[in-house]
C-alpha positions as CSV (number, residue, x, y, z in Angstrom):
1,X,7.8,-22.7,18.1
2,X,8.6,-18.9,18.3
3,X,8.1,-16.7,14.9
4,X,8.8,-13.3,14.3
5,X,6.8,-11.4,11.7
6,X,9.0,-9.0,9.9
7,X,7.8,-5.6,8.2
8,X,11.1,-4.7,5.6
9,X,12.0,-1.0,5.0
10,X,10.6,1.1,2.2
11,X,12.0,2.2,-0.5
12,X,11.6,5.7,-2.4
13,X,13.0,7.5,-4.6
14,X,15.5,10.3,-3.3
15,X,13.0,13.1,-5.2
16,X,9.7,11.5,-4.1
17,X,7.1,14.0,-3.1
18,X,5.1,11.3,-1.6
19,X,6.0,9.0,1.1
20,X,3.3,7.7,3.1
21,X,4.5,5.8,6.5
22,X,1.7,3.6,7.8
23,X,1.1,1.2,10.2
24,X,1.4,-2.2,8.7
25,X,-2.3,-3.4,9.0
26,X,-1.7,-6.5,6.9
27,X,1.0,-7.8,9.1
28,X,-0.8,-6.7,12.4
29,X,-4.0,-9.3,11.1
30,X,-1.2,-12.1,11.0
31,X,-0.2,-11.2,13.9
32,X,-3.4,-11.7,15.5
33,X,-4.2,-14.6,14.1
34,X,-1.2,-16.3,15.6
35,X,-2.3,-15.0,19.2
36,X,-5.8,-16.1,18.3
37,X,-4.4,-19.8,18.3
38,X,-2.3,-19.7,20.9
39,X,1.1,-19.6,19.4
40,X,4.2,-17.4,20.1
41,X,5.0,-14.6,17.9
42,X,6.5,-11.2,18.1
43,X,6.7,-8.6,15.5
44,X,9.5,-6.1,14.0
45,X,8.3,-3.3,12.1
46,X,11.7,-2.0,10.8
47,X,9.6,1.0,9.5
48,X,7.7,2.0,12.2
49,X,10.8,1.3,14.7
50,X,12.9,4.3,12.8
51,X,10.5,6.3,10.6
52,X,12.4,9.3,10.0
53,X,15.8,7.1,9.6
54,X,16.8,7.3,5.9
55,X,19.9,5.2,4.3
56,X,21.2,5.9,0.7
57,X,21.1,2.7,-0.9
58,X,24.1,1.5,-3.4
59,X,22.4,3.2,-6.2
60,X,22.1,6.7,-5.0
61,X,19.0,7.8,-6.3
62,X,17.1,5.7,-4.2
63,X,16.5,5.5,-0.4
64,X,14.9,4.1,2.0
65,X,13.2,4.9,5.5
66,X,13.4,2.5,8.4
67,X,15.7,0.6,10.3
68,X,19.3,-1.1,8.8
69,X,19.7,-4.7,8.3
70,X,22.3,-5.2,10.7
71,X,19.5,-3.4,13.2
72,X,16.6,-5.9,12.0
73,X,18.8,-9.0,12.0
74,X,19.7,-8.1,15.6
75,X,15.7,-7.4,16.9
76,X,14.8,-10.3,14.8
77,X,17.1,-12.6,17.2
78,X,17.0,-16.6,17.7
79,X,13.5,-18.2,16.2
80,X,12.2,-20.9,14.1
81,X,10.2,-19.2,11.8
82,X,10.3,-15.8,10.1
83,X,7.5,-14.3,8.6
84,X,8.1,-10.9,6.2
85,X,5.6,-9.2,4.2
86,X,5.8,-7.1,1.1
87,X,3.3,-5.5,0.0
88,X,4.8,-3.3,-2.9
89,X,7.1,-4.4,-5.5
90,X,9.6,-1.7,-5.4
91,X,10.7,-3.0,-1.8
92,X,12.1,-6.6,-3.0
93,X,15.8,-5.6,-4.2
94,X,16.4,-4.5,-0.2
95,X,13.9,-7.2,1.3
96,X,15.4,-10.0,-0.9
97,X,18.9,-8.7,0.9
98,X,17.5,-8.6,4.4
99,X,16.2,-12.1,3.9
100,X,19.6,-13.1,2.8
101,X,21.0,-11.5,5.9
102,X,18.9,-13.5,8.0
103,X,19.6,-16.7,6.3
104,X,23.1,-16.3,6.9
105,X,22.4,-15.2,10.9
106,X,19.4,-18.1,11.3
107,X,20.4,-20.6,9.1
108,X,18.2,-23.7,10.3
109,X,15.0,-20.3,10.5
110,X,12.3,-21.2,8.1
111,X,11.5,-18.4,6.0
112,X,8.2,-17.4,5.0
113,X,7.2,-14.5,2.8
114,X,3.7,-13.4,2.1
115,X,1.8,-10.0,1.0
116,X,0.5,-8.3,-2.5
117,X,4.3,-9.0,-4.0
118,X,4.9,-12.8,-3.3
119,X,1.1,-13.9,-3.9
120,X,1.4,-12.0,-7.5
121,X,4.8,-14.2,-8.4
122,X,5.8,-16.6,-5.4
123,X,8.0,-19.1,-8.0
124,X,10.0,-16.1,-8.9
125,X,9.9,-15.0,-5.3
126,X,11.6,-18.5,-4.5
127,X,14.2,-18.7,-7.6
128,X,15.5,-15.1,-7.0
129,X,15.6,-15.5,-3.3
130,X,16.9,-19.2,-2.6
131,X,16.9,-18.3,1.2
132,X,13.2,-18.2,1.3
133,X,11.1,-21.2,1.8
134,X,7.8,-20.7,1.2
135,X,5.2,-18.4,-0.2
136,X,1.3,-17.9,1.4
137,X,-1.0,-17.0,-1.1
138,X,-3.4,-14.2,-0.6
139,X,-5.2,-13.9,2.3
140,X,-2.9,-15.1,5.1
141,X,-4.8,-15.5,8.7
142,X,-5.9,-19.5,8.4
143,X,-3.1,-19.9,6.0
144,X,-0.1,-19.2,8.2
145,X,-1.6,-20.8,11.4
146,X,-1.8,-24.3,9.5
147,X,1.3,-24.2,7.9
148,X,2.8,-23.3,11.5
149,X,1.2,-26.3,13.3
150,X,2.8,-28.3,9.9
151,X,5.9,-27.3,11.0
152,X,5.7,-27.4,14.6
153,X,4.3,-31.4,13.9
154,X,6.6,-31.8,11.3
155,X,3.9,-32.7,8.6
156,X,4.0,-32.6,4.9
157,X,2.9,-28.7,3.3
158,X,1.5,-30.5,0.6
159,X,-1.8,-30.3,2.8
160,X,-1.5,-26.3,3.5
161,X,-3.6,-24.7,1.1
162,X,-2.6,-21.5,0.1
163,X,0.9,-21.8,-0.4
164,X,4.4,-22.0,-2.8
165,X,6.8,-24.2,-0.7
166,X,10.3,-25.4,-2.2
167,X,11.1,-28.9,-2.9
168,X,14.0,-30.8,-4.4
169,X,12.3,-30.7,-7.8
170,X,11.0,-27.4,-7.9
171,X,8.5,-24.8,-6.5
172,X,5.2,-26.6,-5.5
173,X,2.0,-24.8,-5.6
174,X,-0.7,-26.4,-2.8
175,X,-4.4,-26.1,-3.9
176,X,-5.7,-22.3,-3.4
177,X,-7.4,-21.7,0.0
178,X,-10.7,-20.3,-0.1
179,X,-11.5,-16.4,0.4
180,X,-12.4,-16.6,4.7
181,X,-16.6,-15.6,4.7
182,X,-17.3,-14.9,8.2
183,X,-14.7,-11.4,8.4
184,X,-16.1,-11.0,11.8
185,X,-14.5,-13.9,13.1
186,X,-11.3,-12.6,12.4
187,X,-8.9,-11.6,15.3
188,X,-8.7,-7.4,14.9
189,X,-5.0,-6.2,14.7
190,X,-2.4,-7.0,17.0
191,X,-1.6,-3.8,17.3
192,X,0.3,-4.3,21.0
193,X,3.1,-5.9,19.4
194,X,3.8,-2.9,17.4
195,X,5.4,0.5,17.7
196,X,1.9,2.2,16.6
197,X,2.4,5.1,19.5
198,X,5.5,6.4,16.5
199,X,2.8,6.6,14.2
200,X,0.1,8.2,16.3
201,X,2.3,10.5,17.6
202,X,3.6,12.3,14.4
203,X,1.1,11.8,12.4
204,X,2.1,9.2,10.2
205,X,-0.3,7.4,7.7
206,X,-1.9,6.9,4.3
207,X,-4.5,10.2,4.7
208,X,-4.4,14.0,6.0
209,X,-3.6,13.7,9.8
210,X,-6.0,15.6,11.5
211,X,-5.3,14.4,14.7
212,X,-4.3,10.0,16.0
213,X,-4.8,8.6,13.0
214,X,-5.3,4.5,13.5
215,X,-5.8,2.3,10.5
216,X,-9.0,0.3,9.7
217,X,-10.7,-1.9,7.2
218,X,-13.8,-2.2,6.7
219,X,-13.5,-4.6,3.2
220,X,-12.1,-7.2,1.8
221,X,-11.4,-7.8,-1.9
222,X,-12.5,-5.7,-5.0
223,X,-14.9,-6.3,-7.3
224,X,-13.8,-4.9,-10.2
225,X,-11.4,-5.9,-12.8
226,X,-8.7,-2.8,-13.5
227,X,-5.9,-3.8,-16.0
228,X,-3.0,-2.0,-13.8
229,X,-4.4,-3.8,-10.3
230,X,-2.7,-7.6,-8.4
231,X,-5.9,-7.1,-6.7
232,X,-7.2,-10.6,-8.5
233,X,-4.3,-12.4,-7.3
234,X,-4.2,-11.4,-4.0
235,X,-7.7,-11.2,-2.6
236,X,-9.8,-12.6,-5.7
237,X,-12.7,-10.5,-6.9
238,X,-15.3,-11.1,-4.6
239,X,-15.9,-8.0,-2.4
240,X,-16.9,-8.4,0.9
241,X,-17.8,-6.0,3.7
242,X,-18.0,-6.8,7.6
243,X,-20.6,-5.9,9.8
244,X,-20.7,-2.2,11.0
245,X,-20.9,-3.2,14.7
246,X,-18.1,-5.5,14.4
247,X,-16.1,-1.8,12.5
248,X,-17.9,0.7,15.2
249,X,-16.6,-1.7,18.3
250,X,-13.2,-1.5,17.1
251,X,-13.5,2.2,16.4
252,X,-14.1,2.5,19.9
253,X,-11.8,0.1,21.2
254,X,-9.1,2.8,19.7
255,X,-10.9,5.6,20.8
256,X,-10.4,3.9,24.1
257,X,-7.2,2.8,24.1
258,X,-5.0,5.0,21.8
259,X,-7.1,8.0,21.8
260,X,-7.8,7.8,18.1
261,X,-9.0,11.2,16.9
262,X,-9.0,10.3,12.7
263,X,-9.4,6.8,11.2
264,X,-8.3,6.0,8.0
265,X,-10.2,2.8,6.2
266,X,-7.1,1.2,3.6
267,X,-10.1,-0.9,1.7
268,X,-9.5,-1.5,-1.7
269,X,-12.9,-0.2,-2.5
270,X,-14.8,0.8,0.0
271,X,-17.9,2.2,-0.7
272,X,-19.9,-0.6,-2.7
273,X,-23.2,-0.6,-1.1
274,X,-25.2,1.8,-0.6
275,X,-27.4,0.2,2.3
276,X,-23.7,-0.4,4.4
277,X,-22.9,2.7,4.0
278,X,-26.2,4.5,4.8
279,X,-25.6,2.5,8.2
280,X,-22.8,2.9,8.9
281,X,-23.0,6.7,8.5
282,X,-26.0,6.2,11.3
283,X,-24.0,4.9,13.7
284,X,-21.3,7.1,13.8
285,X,-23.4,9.7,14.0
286,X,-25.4,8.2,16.9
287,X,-21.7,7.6,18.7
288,X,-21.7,11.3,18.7
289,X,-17.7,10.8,18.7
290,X,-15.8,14.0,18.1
291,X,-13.4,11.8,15.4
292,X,-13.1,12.0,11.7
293,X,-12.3,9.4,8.6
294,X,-11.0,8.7,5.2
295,X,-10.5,7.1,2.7
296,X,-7.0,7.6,1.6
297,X,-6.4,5.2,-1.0
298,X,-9.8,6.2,-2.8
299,X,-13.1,5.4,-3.6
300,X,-15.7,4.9,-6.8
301,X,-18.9,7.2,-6.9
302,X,-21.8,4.8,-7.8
303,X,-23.3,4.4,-4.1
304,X,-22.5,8.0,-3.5
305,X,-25.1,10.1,-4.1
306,X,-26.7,13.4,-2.1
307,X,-28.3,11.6,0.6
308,X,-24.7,9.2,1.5
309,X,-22.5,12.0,1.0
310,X,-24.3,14.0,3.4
311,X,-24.3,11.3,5.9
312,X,-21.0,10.9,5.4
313,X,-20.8,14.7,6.1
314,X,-23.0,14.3,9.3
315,X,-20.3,11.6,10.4
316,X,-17.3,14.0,9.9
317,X,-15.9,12.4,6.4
318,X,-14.0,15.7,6.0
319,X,-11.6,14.4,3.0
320,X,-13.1,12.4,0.5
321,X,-10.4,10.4,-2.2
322,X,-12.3,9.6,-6.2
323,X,-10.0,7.7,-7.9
324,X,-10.9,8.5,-12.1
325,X,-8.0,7.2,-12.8
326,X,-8.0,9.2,-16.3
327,X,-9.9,12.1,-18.0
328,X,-9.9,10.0,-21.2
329,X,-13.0,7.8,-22.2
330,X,-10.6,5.7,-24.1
331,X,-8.2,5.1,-21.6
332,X,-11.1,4.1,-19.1
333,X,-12.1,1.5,-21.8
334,X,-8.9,0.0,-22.3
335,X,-7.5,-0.5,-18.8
336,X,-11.6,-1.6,-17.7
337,X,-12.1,0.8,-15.4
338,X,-16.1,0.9,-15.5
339,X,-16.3,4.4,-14.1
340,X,-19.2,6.8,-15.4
341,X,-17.4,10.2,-15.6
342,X,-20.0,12.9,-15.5
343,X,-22.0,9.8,-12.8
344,X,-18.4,11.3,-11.0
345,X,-18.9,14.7,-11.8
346,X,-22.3,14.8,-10.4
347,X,-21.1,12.7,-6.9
348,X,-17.6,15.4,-6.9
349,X,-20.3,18.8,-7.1
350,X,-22.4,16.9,-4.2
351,X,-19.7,16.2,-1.8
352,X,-17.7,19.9,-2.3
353,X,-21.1,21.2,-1.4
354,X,-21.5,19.2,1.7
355,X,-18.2,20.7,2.6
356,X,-15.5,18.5,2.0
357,X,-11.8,18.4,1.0
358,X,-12.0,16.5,-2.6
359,X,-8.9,15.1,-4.1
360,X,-8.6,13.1,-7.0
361,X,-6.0,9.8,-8.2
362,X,-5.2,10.0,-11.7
363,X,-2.6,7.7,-13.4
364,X,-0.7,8.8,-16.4
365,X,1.4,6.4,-19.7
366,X,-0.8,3.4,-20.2
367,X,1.2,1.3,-23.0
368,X,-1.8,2.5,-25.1
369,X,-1.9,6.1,-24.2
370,X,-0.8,9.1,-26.7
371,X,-0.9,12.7,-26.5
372,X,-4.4,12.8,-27.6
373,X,-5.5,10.9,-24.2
374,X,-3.3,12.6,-22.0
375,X,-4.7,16.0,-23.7
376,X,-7.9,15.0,-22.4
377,X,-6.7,13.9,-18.7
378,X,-5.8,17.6,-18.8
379,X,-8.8,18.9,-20.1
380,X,-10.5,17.0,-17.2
381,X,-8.5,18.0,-14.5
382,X,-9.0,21.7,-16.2
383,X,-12.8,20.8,-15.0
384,X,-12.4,19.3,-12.2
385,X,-9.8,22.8,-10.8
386,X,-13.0,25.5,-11.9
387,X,-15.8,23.4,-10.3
388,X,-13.5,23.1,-6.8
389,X,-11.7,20.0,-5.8
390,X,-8.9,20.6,-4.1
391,X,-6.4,18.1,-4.6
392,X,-5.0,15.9,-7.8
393,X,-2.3,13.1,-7.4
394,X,-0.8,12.3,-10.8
395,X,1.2,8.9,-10.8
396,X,2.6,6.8,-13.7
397,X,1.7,3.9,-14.8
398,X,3.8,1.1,-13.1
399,X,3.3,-2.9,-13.9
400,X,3.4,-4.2,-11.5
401,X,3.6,-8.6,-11.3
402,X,-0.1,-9.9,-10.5
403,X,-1.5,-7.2,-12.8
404,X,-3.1,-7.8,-16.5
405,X,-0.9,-5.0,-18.2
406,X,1.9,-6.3,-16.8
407,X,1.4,-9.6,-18.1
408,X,0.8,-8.0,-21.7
409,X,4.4,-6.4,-20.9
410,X,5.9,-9.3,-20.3
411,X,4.5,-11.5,-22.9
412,X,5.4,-8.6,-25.8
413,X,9.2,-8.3,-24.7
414,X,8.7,-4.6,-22.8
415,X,9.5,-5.9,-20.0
416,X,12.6,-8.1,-20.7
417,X,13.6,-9.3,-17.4
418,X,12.1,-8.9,-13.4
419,X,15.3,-7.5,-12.1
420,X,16.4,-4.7,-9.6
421,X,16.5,-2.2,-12.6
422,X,12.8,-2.8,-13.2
423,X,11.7,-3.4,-9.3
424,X,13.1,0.3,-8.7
425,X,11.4,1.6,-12.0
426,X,8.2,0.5,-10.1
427,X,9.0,4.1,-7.8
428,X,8.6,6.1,-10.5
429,X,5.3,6.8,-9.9
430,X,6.1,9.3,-7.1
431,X,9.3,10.6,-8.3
432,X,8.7,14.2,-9.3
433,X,11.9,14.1,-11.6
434,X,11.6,11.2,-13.7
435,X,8.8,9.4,-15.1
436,X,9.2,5.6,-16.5
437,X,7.1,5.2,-19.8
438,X,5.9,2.0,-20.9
439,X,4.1,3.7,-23.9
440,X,5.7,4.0,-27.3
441,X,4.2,7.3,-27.7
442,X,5.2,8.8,-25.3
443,X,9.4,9.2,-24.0
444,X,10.2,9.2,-19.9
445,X,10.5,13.4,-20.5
446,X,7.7,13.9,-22.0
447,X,5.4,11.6,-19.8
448,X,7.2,13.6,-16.6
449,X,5.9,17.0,-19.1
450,X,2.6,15.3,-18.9
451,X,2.5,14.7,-14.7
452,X,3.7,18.3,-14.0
453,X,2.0,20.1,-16.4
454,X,-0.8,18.8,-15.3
455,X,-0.4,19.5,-11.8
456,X,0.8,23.2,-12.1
457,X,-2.6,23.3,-14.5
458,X,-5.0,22.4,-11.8
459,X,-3.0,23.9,-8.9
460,X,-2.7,27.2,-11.1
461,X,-6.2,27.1,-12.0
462,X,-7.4,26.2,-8.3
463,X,-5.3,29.1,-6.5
464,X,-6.1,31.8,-9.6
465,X,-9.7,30.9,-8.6
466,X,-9.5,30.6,-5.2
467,X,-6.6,32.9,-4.0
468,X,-7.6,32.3,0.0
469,X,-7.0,28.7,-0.4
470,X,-3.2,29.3,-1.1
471,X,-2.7,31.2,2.1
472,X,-4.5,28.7,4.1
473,X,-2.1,26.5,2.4
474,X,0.7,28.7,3.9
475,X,-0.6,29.3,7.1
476,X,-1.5,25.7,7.9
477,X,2.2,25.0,7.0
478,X,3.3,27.7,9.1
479,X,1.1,26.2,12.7
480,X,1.9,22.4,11.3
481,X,-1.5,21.6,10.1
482,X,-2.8,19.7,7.3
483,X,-6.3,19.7,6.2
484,X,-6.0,18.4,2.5
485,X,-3.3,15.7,1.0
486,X,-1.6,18.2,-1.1
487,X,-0.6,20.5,2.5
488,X,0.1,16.6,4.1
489,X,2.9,15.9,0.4
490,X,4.5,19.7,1.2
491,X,4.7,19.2,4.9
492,X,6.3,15.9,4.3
493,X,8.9,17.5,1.8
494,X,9.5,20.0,4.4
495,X,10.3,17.8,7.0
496,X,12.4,15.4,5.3
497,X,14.6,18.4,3.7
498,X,14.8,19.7,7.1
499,X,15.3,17.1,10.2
500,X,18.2,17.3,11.5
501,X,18.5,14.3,13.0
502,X,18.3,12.0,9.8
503,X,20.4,8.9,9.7
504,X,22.3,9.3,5.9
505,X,24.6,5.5,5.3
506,X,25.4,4.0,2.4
507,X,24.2,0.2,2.3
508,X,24.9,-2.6,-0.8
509,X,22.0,-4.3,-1.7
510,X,23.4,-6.3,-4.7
511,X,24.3,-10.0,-4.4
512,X,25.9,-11.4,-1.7
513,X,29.5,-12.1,-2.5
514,X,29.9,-15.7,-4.5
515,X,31.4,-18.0,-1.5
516,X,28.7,-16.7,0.9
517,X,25.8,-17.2,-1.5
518,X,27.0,-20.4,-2.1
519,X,26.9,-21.1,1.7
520,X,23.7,-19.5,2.0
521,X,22.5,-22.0,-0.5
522,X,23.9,-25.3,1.1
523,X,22.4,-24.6,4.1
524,X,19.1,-23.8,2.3
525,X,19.0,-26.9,-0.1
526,X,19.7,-28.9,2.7
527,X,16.7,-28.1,5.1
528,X,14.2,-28.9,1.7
529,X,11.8,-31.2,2.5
């Protein structure tokens, strides 16, 4: 049985001044786990294949970055079973398309979706997209290896845990499979069936690229219970780190065979204990490896205290993400964040005196929020630009499926409908011209007021303060350096506005036309089980 696992495009926003391009870790774990059990599988990353190739979509105010579908239907080629992951929301008008396309190319194909989107809603997943056949649930390594020896063997899926599969009558939802324990035992990234050498060499990923940047993590699952999060849904609540000699072997490995110079650690939450950390820290620092590392996607501050930060500092953790969220006590209440905000302040003032590059993820238009909590986001990130971070990333609130708000959306009648409209809403949060509100206080203008204002406040503030940090800004732009994530946003602007050998198409991702979608859906009906 040959599969092909299938990384879609990404979508963005034509104004977005954030873009990250990384290596798709998630699907490079499914990959391996496939090796691991001695099946065939090859992988297309449409993203990482053509990185810099952007296509207008049919609504022009959106693109995205990667290869076309008549280009992935092509590399995908003859197989018997399709795997495609989607991680973010946003992406399923164009994925939904592709999967169509490959329906009509591979009609007798089985189709299998998996990642944060289709474990938050796999029935809708299944009723929007009638190509697709099935649905994995969370974590995917033991999941898809079963359900491919079902299908090689021909056996019922009503044994696979883990998954949505289709049926004459209906979506059926198999038992959920268990969270794996032993994270050790997992295969680490297939990495040789991916284009990562595109990444590596032009610095492409989730954090500053100091230098080869390779993708790790160290945790699975969140223990914590944020209103706006799918983390639940997808990975359960129990957080679980693995060893740090299984983490400092692969680290190695890279440095050995990619010449990894920076790692970035894509945990949802990575710093939970203290006594991991602590050791981990050592280790590194006995490795004497001249490499750095980050945590991009950001961090809480309860383990992080003088004596880990200046571990961390001793291992080369030059840019550390905090991720507040909000300024606004209430706000932190109501969406159950569970952060201590002068605990934060306190672990902030440690780790800008141990030297590092502080930035900060703040989210802006909870449906609760007014102009008295956003007031007070400002009047912390006021703080936060006189005692010396560096950087701030201001989002807005998206709901995205999986996530409590969202459920409270749905349920009131804010959200009336989970159609394209809303999916490309979702890319608000890094559009620097529009904001979507989901408040009744506060309209799309003024929330976008909100996000910039409070961005030219603490940039304004920093710079005022601390002129020399501007023209380090300018300078490191000038040699092509980055050594904080608001020079790695500009340089990314820059570059976009200015290659010269971007791909610009126009591409329909709306419906298939009526006598081909009702082909499409023969041939799918008639391969149900």
């Amino acid at each position: 049985m040959k599969t092909v696992l299938l990384r879609p495009p990404m979508v963005v926003p034509r104004l977005s001044h954030s873009a990250c391009i990384c290596p798709p870790i998630g699907l490079a774990y499914i990959a391996a786990a496939i090796q691991k059990a001695d099946l065939d599988v090859r992988c297309v990353d449409a993203l990482g294949e053509a990185p810099f190739q952007r296509i207008v979509l049919e609504n022009p105010n959106f693109l995205t970055f990667g290869l076309s579908a008549p280009e992935i239907v092509e590399r995908v080629g003859k197989c018997d079973v399709i795997g495609i992951t989607l991680m973010f929301s946003q992406d399923w008008p164009v994925a939904r398309s592709i999967i169509r396309d490959l329906r009509q190319t591979y009609p007798q194909a089985t189709i299998v979706g998996g990642g944060e989107h289709i474990s938050a809603c796999p029935e809708f997943c299944l009723e929007d997209c009638p190509e697709m056949d099935i649905c994995v649930l969370g974590e995917g390594e033991e999941t898809i290896v079963e359900l491919l020896e079902a299908l090689e063997e021909n056996r019922s899926l009503e044994n696979v845990s883990g998954i949505v599969y289709r049926s004459r009558e209906g979506p059926v939802r198999t038992p959920p499979r268990s969270r794996i324990t032993e994270l050790e035992e997992i295969a680490w990234p297939a990495w040789d069936l991916f284009p990562l050498e595109n990444y590596l060499a032009n610095g492409l990923g989730y954090g500053v690229a100091p230098g080869r940047t390779v993708p790790l993590i160290l945790s699975r699952g969140c223990p914590y219970e944020c209103t706006f999060c799918s983390n639940p849904q997808m990975w359960t609540t129990r957080w679980k780190a693995r060893a740090t000699d299984d983490v400092i072997n692969e680290m190695q490995c890279y440095i050995d065979h990619y010449g990894a110079e920076n790692f970035d650690f894509y945990d949802l939450t990575t710093i939970v204990r203290k006594d991991w950390i602590v050791e981990f820290c050592e280790k590194v620092i006995e490795r004497q490896w001249k490499i750095s590392w980050q945590m991009p996607s950001g961090t809480r501050s309860e383990a992080l205290d003088h004596e880990v930060l200046h571990l961390m500092a001793l291992s080369n953790q030059r840019n550390l993400c905090y991720a507040p969220e909000s300024g606004s006590p209430t706000t932190l209440k109501k969406i159950k964040k569970k952060v201590n905000l002068d605990r934060m302040k306190e672990s902030i003032r440690a780790a800008l005196k141990e030297g590092m590059n502080v930035k900060l993820n703040m989210i802006m238009g909870f449906p609760h929020e007014t102009d008295k909590e956003l007031l007070e986001t400002w009047g912390f990130l006021k703080e936060m630009a006189l005692m010396g971070v560096h950087d701030v990333y201001i989002a807005c609130f998206s709901p995205y499926p999986g996530s409590e708000l969202f459920n409270q959306l749905y349920e009131a009648g804010q959200i009336k409908e989970m159609n394209d409209d809303y999916f490309f809403k979702l890319t608000s949060f890094s559009d620097i011209s529009y904001s979507h509100s989901y408040s009744p206080h506060l309209s799309h203008r003024r929330l976008t007021f909100y996000r910039l204002g409070g961005m030219l406040l603490f940039y304004t503030l920093s710079y005022l303060i601390r002129p020399t940090r501007l023209f380090r800004t300018l300078w490191n732009l000038l040699r092509g350096r980055e050594e904080s994530r608001g020079e790695m946003t500009l340089r990314q602007m820059i570059d976009r506005f200015l290659r010269k050998k971007t791909l610009l198409k126009d591409v329909n991702v709306g419906a298939l036309d009526a006598t081909s979608y009702a082909q499409s859906r023969a041939t799918t009906m008639a391969r149900v089980p």
